[in-house]
C-alpha positions as MATLAB code, in Angstrom:
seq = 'XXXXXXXXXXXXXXXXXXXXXXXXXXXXXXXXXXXXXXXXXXXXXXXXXXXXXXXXXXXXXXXXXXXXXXXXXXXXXXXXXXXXXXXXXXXXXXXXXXXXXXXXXXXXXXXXXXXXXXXXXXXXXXXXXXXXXXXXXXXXXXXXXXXXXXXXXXXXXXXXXXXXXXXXXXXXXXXXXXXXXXXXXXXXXXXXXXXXXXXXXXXXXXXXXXXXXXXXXXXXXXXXXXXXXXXXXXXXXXXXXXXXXXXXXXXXXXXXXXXXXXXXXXXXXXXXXXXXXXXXXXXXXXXXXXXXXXXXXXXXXXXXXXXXXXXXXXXXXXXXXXXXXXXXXXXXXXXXXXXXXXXXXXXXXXXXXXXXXXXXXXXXXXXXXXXXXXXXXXXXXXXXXXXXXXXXXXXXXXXXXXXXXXXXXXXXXXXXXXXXXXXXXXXXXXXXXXXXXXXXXXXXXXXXXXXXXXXXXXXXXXXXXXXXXXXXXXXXXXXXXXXXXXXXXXXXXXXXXXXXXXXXXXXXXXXXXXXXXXXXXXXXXXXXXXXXXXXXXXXXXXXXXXXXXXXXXXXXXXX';
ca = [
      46.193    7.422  -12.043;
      44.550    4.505  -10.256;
      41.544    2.977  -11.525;
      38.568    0.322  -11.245;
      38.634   -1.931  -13.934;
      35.282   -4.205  -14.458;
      33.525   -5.686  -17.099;
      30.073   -5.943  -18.844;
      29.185   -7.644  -21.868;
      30.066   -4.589  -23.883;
      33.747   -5.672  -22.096;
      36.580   -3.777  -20.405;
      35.570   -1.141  -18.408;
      37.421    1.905  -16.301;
      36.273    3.953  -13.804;
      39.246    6.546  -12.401;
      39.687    7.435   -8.977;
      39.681   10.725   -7.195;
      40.927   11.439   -3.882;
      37.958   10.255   -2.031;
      35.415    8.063   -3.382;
      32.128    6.786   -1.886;
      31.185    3.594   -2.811;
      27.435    1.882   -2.447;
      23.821    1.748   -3.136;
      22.581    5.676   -3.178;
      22.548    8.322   -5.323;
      24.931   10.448   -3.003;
      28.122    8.335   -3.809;
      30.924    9.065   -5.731;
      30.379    5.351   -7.337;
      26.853    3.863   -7.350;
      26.260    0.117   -7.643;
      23.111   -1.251   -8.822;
      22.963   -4.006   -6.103;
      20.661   -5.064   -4.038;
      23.251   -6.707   -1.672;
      25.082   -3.345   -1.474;
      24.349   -1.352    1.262;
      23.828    2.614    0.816;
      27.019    3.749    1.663;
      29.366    0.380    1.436;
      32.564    1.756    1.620;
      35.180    4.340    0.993;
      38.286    4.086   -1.753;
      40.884    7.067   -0.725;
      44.231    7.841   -1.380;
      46.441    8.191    1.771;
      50.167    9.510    0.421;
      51.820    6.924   -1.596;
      48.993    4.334   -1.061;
      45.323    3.655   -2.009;
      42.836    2.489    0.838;
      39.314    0.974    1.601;
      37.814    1.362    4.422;
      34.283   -0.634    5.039;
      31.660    1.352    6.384;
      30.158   -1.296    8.279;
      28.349   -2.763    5.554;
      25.512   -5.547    5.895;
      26.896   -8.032    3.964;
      30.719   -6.732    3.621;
      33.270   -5.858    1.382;
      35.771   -8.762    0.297;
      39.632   -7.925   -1.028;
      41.091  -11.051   -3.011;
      38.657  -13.074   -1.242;
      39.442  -11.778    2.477;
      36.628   -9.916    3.953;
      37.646   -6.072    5.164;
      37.580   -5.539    8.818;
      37.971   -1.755    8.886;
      40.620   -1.085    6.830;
      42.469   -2.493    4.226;
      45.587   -1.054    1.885;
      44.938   -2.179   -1.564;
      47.330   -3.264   -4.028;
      47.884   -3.805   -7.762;
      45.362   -6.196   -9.372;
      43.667   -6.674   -5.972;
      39.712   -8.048   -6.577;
      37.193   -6.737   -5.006;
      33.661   -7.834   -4.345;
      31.007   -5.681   -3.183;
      27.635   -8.155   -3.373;
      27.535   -9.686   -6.682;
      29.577   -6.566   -8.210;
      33.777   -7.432   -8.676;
      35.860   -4.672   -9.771;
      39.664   -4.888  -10.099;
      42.225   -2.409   -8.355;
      44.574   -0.934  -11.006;
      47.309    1.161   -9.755;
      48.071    2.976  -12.998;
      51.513    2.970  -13.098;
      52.492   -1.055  -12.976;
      51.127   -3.100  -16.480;
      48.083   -4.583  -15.804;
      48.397   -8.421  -16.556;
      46.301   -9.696  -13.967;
      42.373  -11.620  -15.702;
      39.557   -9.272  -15.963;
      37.121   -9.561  -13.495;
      33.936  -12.006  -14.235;
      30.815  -10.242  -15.533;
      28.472   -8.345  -13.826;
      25.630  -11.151  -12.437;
      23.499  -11.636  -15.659;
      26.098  -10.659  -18.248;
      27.622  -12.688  -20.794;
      31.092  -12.146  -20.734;
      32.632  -11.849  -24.359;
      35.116   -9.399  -26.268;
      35.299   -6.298  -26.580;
      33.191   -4.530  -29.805;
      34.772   -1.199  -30.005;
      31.854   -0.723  -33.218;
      28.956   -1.204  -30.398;
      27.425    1.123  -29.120;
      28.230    3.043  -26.124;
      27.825    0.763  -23.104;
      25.113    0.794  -20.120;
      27.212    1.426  -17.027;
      27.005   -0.703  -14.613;
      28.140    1.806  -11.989;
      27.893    5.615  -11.301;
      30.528    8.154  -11.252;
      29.655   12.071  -10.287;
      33.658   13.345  -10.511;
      34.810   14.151  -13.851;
      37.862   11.891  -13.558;
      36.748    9.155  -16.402;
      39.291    8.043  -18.669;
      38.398    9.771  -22.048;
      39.012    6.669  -23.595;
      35.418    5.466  -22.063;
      32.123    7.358  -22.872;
      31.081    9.544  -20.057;
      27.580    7.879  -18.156;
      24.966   10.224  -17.496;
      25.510   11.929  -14.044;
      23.798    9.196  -11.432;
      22.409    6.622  -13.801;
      22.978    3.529  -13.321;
      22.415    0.212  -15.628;
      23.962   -3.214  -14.675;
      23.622   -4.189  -18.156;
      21.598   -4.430  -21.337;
      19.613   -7.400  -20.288;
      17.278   -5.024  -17.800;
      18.573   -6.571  -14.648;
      18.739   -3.498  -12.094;
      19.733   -5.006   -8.617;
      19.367   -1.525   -7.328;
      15.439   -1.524   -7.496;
      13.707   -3.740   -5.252;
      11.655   -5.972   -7.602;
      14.295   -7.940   -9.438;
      14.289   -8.915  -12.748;
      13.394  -12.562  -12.104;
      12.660  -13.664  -16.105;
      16.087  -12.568  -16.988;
      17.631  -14.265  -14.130;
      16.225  -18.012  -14.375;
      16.070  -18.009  -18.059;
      19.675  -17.230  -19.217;
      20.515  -16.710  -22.526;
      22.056  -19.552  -24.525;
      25.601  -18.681  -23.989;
      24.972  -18.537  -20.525;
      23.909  -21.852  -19.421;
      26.896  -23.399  -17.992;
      25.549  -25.752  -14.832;
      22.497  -27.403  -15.868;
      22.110  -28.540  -12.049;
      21.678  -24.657  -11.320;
      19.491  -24.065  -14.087;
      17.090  -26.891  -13.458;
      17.163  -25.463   -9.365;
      15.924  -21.888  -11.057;
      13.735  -23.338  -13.173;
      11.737  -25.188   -9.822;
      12.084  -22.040   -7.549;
      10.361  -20.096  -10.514;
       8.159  -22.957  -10.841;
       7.409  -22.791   -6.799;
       6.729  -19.328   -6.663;
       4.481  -19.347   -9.656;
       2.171  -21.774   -7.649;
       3.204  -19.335   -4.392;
       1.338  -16.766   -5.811;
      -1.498  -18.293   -7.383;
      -2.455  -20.051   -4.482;
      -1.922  -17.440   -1.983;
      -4.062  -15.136   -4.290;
      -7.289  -16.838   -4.163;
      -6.765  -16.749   -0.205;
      -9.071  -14.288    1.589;
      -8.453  -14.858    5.355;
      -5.021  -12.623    5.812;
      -3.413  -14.946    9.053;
      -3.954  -18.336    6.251;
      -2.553  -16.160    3.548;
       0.803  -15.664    5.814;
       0.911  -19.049    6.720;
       0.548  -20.242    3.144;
       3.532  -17.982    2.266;
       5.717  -19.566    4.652;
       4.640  -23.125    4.114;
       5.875  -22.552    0.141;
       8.913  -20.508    1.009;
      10.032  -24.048    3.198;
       9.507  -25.978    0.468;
      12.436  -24.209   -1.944;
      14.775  -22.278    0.882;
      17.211  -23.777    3.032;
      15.573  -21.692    6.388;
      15.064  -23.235    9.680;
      12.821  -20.362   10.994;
      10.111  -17.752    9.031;
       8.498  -15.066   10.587;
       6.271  -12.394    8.677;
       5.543   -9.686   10.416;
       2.856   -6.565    9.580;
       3.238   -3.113   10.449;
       0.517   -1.686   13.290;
      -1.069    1.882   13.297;
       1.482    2.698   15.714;
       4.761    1.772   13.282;
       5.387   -0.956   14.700;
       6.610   -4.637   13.151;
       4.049   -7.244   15.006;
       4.327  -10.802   13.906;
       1.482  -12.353   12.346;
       2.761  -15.932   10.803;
       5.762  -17.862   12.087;
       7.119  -21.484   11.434;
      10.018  -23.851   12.181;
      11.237  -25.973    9.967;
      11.612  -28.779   12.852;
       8.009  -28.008   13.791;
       8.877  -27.500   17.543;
       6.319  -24.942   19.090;
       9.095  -22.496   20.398;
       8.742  -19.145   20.042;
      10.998  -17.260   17.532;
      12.606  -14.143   18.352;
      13.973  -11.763   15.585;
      16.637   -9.694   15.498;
      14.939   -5.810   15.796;
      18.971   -4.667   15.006;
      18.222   -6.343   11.393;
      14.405   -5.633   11.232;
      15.672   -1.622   11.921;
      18.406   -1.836    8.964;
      15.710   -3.328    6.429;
      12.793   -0.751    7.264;
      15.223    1.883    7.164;
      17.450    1.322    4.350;
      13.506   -0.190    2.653;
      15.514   -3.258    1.544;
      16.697   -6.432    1.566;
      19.408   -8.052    3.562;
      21.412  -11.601    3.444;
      24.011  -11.989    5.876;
      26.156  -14.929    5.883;
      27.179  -14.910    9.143;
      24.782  -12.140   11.712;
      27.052  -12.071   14.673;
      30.098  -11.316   12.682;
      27.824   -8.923   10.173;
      26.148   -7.252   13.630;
      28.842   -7.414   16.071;
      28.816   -3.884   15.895;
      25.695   -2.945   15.977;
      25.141   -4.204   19.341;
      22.574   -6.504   18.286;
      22.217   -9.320   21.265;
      19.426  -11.031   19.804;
      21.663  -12.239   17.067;
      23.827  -13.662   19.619;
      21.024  -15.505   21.950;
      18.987  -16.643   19.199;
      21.973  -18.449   16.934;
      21.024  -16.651   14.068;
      23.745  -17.421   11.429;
      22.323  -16.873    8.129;
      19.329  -14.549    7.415;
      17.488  -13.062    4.573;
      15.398  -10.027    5.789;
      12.953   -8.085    3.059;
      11.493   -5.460    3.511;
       6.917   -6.111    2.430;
       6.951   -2.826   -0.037;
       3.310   -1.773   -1.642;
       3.394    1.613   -3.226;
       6.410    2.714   -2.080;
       5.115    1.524    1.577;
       7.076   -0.639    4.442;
       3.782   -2.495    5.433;
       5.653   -5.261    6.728;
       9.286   -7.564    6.907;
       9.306  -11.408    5.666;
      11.762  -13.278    7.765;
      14.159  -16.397    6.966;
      16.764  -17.211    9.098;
      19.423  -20.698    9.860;
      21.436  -21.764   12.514;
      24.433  -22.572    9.369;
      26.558  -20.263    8.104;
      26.197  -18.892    4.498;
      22.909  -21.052    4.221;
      21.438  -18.447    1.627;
      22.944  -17.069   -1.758;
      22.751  -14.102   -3.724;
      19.600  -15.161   -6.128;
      17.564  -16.815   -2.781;
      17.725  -12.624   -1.628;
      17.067  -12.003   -5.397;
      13.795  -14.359   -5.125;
      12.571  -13.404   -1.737;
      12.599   -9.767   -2.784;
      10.291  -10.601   -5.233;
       8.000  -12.712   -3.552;
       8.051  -10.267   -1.014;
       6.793   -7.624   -3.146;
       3.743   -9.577   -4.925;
       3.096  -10.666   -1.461;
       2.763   -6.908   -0.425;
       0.956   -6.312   -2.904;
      -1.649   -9.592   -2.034;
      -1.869   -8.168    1.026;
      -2.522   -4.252    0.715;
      -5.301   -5.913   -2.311;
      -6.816   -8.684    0.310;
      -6.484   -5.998    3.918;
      -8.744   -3.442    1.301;
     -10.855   -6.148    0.222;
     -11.853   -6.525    3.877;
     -11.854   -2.930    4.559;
     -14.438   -2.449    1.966;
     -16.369   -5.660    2.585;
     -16.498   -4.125    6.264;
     -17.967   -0.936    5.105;
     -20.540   -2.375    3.172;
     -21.364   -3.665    5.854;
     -21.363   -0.921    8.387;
     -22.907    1.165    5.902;
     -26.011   -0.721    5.647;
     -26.232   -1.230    9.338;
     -26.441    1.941   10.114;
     -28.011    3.296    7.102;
     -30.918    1.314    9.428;
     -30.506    3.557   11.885;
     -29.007    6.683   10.806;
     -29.526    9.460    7.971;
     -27.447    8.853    4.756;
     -25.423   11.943    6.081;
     -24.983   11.150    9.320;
     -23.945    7.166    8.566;
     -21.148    8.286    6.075;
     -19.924   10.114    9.003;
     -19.929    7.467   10.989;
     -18.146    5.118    8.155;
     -15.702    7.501    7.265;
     -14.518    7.937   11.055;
     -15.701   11.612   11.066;
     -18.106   10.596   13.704;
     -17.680    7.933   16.210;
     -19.875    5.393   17.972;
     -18.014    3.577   20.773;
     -18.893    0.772   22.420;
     -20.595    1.411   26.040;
     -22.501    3.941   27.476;
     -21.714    7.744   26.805;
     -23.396   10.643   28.686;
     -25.203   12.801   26.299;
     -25.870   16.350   28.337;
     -28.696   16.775   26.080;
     -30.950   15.146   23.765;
     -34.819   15.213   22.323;
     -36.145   11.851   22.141;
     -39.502   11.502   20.004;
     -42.061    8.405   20.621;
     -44.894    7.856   18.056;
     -47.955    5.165   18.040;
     -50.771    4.303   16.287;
     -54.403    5.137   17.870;
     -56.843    2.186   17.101;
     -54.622   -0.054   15.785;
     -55.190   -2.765   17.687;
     -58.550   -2.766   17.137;
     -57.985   -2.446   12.946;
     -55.550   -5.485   13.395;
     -58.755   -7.944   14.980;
     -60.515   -6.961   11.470;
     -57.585   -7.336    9.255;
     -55.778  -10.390    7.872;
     -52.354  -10.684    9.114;
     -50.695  -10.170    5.517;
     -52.602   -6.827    5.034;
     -51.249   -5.414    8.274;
     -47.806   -6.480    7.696;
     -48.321   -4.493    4.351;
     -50.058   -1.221    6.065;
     -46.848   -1.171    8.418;
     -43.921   -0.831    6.040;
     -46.148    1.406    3.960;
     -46.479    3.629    6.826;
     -42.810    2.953    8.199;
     -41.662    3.656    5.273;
     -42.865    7.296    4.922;
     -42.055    7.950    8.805;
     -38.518    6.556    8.894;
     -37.925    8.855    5.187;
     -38.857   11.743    7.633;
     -36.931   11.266   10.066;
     -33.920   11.229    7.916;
     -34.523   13.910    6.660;
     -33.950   15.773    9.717;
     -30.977   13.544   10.320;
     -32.761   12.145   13.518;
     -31.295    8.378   14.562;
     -34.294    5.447   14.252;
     -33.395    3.687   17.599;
     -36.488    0.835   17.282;
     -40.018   -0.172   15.888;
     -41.950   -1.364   18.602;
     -45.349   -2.846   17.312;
     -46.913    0.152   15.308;
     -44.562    2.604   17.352;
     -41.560    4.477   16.548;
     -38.802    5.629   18.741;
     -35.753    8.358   17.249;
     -33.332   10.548   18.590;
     -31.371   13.984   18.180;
     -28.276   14.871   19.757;
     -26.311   11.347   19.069;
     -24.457   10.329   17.637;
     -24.255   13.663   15.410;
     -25.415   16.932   17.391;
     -27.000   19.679   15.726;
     -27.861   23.076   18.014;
     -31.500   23.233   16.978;
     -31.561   19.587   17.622;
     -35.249   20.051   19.321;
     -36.210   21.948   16.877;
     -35.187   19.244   14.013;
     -37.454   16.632   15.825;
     -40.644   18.976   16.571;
     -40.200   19.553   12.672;
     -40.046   16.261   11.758;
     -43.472   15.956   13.909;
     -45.079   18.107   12.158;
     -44.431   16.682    8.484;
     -44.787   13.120    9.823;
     -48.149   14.611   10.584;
     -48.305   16.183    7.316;
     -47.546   12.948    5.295;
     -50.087   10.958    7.433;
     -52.529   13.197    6.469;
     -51.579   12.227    2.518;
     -51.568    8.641    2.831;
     -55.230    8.839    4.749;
     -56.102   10.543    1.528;
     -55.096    7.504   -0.217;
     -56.472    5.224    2.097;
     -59.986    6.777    2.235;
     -60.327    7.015   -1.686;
     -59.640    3.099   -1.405;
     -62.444    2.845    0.925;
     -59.997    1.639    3.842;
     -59.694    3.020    7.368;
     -57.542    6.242    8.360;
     -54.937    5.838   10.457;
     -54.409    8.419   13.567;
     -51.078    8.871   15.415;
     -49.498   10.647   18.619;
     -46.151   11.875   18.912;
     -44.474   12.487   22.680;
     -41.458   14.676   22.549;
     -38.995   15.204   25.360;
     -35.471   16.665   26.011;
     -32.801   16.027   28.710;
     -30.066   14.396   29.505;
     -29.324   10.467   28.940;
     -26.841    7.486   27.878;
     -26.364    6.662   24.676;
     -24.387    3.691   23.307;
     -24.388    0.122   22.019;
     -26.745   -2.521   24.032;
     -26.968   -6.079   24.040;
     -25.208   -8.929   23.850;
     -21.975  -10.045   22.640;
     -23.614  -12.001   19.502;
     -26.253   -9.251   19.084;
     -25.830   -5.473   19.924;
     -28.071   -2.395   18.801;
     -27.015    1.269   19.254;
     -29.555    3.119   21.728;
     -30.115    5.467   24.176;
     -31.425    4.686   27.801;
     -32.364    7.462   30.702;
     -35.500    9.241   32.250;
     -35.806   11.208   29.264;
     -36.452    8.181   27.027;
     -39.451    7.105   29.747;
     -40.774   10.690   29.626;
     -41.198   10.627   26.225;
     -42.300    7.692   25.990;
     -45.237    8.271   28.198;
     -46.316   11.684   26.616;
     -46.559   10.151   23.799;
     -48.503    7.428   25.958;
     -51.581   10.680   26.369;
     -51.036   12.100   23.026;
     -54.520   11.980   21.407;
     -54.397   11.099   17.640;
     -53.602   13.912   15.884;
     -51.482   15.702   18.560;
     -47.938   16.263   19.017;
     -46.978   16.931   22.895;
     -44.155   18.411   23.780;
     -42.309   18.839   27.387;
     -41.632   22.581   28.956;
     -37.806   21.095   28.461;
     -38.314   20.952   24.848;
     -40.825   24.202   24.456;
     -37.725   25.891   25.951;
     -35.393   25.189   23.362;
     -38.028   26.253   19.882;
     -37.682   30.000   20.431;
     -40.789   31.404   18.365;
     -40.705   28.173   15.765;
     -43.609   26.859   16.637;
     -47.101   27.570   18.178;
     -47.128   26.045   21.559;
     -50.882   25.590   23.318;
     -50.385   25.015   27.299;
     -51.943   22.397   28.090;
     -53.199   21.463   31.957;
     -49.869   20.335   34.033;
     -49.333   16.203   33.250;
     -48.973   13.725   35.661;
     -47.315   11.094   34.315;
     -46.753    7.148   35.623;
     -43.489    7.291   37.600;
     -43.592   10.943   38.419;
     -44.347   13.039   41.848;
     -44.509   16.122   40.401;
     -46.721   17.508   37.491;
     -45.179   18.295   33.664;
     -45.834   21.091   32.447;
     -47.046   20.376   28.418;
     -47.512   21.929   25.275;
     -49.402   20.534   22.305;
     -47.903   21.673   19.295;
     -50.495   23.398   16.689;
     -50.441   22.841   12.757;
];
């Protein structure tokens, strides 16, 4: 019966074929490979009559027989090699004596003899059929182990520790070792310097600066995904330092979101010839290593490398950039919600200025929204207060003692508004102007403010209490109320903008509370309309206000 042969450091090792026999990166295939540089289905290994085929599947970065890489199909014969990323296997045809050299390791493995006292061996590849040789221990259905030293290609951090520091038998080419050692060394100092870096477009172009300095790319792009889905570019550089723009291949940058891994290609137009991809074509793209920007299981982005020379990347620069590209995901996801949260606090306490604890948590969770501009509001109560006498007590009083008196009395008015979830739109001198019906909007809106009145009456009445047992002045206030229609929104300038609302029923308001003896809360027929039997309402002779032809009809609200 034909068979794979390959070998671990446990040694020889047989996988037999069945009729048909998927081969690549998923779960799904009759023979899984660990392998980054695998794609998820790679190819296919069937028997055809008196002959065994493969047939390539159109993989990323191909499927080489005895060095020759598989265009379609290809009939394989006795002790043929074949290399699938960094996995080799050897073809056995079962019925000829096998003479041909064992293939090398799996990447990572230190090839030695075989211990038939170890212990069972991790496999280094999948196989669902029942077909394995009873001679070899049977893997657990779909698990898959490239070898004992922890290195799983298959997941998309890689083992980098195991990778650049071998174990003693393994270090053969101290030239290669010493080039590990300084890309390990590089991407330590990557990382720590990109971590301390707040601003997110000098982050990316920190990333790419390092990446230059240790990979043989003539082109880097990052790119970030958008609300939408989409991969916009945020960071690019050339190596020659031309100011060009850089277009990427979206044939490649689909594969790698997709398949939520890492490419190298050795040569793109041959690798994508199929695909259709022109870009690959017009922009000379040769060599590329594509990763996907992973964060809790997340595409949030693609990190870009590409050259205009053929097989200008290897196997452990994909192996690296995977990595990198995964810590800097995660720097990203940690520095984007760093800002996110540095942007609440700050819209939090903005509009906790302004708005009810409630009502602003609305607001900051997105519940509620304030957008920029003017937005008619069908209907709204606006309230006005100010301070009778004041300016008279302010002639008598130092200036320290009336700043004092102010936020005392502020204080206790603005706690009362929030508490009907009314919006504080301004302080003007010792006057106070609020809001119902925006941004949030309650049905007994009116009702909320002529409430709020009545308490701010209420507490006045406490603090006068306070006041008169210190000897010191009481204070007297009127309240206009009014409801209608009017414009709310942000107004200002650019540098300096303040949510408000504008309109006739702001002026009317305002000058109610203009006649408003202190002591009296005056309320429009608009408003009276919308309290039902809440309050007790006292008509009041019609108003004619500044600005107005015709009379206003009035109430004055009774305690």
């Amino acid at each position: 019966m034909a068979r794979l042969i390959f070998q671990n450091e446990q040694g020889k090792q047989t996988i037999e074929l069945g009729p048909v026999n998927g081969v690549g990166r998923h779960p799904s295939n009759t023979i899984q490979l660990l392998d980054t540089i695998v794609s998820k289905e790679h190819c296919v290994i069937e028997h055809r009559g008196n002959a065994t085929i493969l047939r390539d599947l159109g993989s990323m970065n191909g499927t080489f027989v005895s060095g020759e890489r598989v265009a379609g199909v290809r009939v394989l014969r006795h002790g043929d090699e074949i290399r699938l990323g960094n996995t080799v296997l050897r073809y056995d045809d079962g019925t000829t004596p096998f003479f041909f050299p064992l293939p090398p390791s799996c990447p990572g493995v230190v090839q030695r003899e075989a211990n038939p006292a170890a212990a069972p061996p991790q496999w280094a590849v999948a196989q669902r059929s029942t077909g394995v040789s009873a001679a070899v221990p049977q893997p657990p259905p779909h698990l898959v182990s490239l070898d004992n030293s922890k290195r799983a290609i298959g997941v998309q951090v890689a083992a980098l520790s195991k990778e650049f520091v071998p174990f003693d038998e393994a270090i053969r080419d101290t030239a290669a070792l010493r080039l590990d050692y300084e890309r390990l060394r590089i991407t330590w100092e990557l990382l720590r310097e990109i971590g301390l870096e707040r601003d997110i477009d000098k982050l990316l172009a920190k990333i790419l600066v390092a990446l230059f300095r240790f990979v043989a790319a003539d082109r880097g792009v990052i790119l970030l995904k958008e609300p939408d889905g989409s991969l916009m570019p945020h960071a690019h550089r050339r190596r020659d330092g031309a100011n060009i723009p850089i277009n990427v291949s979206s044939t490649i940058l689909a594969h790698v979101v997709k398949e939520r891994a890492g490419v190298l290609t050795h040569d793109a137009s041959s690798d994508f010839a199929a695909s259709g991809g022109k870009s690959v074509f017009l922009n000379r793209i040769s060599s590329a290593i594509v990763v996907p920007l992973l964060h809790s299981q997340e595409v949030i982005g693609a990190l870009w490398l590409d050259s205009e020379t053929i097989a200008s990347f290897g196997p452990k620069d994909l192996e690296l950039i995977t990595a990198v590209g995964n810590q800097v995901a995660m720097l990203i996801s940690n520095t984007m919600l760093a800002l996110k949260v540095e942007k609440e606090i700050m819209t939090r306490e903005r509009f906790s200025r302004l708005l009810s604890p409630n009502v602003a948590e609305q607001v900051i969770s997105g519940k509620l929204d304030i957008k920029k501009g003017g937005i008619q509001v069908p209907i709204a109560t606006v309230f006005n207060s100010d301070l009778r006498g004041f300016t008279r007590m302010s002639e008598s009083t130092t200036a320290e003692k009336m700043v004092e008196l102010l936020n005392e009395y502020f204080e206790l008015m603005v706690e009362t508004i929030f508490k009907y979830e009314g919006t504080l739109d301004k302080f003007m001198g010792d006057g106070i102007m609020a809001f119902w019906g925006a941004p949030a909007v309650h049905a007994d809106d009116a009702i909320r403010c002529v409430q709020c009145a009545v308490e701010q009456m209420d507490v006045l009445d406490e603090l006068n209490r306070h006041r008169a047992a210190l000897g010191e002045v009481p204070l007297a206030m009127g309240i206009g109320i009014h409801t209608g229609p009017l414009v709310s929104g942000y107004v200002g300038s650019s540098k300096s903008l303040s949510y408000t609302v504008i309109g006739d029923t702001v002026n009317i308001s305002a000058r109610l509370c203009g006649i408003a003896a202190g002591g009296q809360i005056l309320v429009s027929e608009y408003t009276a309309s919308q309290l039902g039997n809440r309050f007790k309402l006292v008509p009041l002779p019609d108003a004619t206000l500044k600005g107005k032809e015709k009379p206003l009809k009035i109430f004055d609200v009774s305690r």
